[in-house]
C-alpha positions in Angstrom: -14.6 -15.6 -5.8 -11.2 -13.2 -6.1 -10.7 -12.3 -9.5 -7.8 -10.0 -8.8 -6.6 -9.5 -4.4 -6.3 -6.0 -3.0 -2.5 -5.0 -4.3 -4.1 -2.8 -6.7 -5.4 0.7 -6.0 -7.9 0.5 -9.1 -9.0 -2.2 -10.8 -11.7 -1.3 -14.1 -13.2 -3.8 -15.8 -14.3 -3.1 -19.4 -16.7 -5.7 -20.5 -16.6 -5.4 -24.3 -13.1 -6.2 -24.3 -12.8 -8.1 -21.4 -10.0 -6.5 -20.2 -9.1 -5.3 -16.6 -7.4 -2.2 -16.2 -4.7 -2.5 -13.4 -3.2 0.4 -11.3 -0.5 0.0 -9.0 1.3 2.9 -7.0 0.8 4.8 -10.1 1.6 2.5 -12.7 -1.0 0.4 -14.9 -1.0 -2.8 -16.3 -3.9 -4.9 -17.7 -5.1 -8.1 -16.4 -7.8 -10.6 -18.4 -11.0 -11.6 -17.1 -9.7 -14.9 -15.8 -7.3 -12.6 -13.6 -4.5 -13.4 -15.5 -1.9 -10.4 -15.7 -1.0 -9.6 -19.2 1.0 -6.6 -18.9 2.4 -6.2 -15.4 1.3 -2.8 -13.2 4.5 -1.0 -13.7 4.3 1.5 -16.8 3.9 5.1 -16.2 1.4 5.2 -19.2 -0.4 2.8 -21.4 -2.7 3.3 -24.3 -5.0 0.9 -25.5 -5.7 0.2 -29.6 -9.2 0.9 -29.8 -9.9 -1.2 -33.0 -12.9 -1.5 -33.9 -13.4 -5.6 -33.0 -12.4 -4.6 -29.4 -8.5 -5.7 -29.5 -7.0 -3.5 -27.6 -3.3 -4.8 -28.8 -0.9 -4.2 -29.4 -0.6 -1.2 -26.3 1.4 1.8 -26.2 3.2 2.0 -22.7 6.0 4.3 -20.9 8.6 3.3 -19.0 10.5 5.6 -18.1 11.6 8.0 -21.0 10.9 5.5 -23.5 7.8 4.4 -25.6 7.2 1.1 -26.9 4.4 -1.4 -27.9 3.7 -4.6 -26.3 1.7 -7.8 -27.5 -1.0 -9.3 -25.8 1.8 -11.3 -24.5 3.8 -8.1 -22.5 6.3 -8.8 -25.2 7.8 -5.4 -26.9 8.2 -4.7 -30.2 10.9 -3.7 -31.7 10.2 -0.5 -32.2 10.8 2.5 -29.1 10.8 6.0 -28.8 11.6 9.1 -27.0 8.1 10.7 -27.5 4.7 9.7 -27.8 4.4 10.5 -31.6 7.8 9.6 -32.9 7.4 6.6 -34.6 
């Protein structure tokens, strides 16, 4: 059975979350176990919460010069930045 097909050039899975971690042509993205993509493979950084009930949202990501969160849902929140710490 295919979880996830070969357009990725690494694919990690971490089991206590249940999380896959996606990367594309240099991007990453994350993925559920079911193979469902939850935030699409095109962010030039993202940074997991690392709570301590293993939920990993919302993430950090960078697109381009910005930095933003996004729900488990790839939706931002309202709430960007030029650098990593800004906020």
């Amino acid at each position: 059975m295919v979880i996830l097909g070969p357009a990725y050039s690494d694919i990690d899975y971490n089991q206590s979350s249940g999380i896959y971690d996606l990367e594309k042509d240099g991007k990453k993205g994350l993925a559920d176990a079911s193979g469902r993509i939850l935030i699409p493979a095109e962010y030039d950084e993202l940074l997991k919460n690392n709570s301590w009930n293993n939920n990993i949202f919302p993430v950090l990501v960078k697109k381009g010069t910005w930095y933003y969160y996004l729900d488990r849902n790839g939706n931002p929140l309202p709430y960007k930045a030029a650098e990593i710490n800004a906020y």
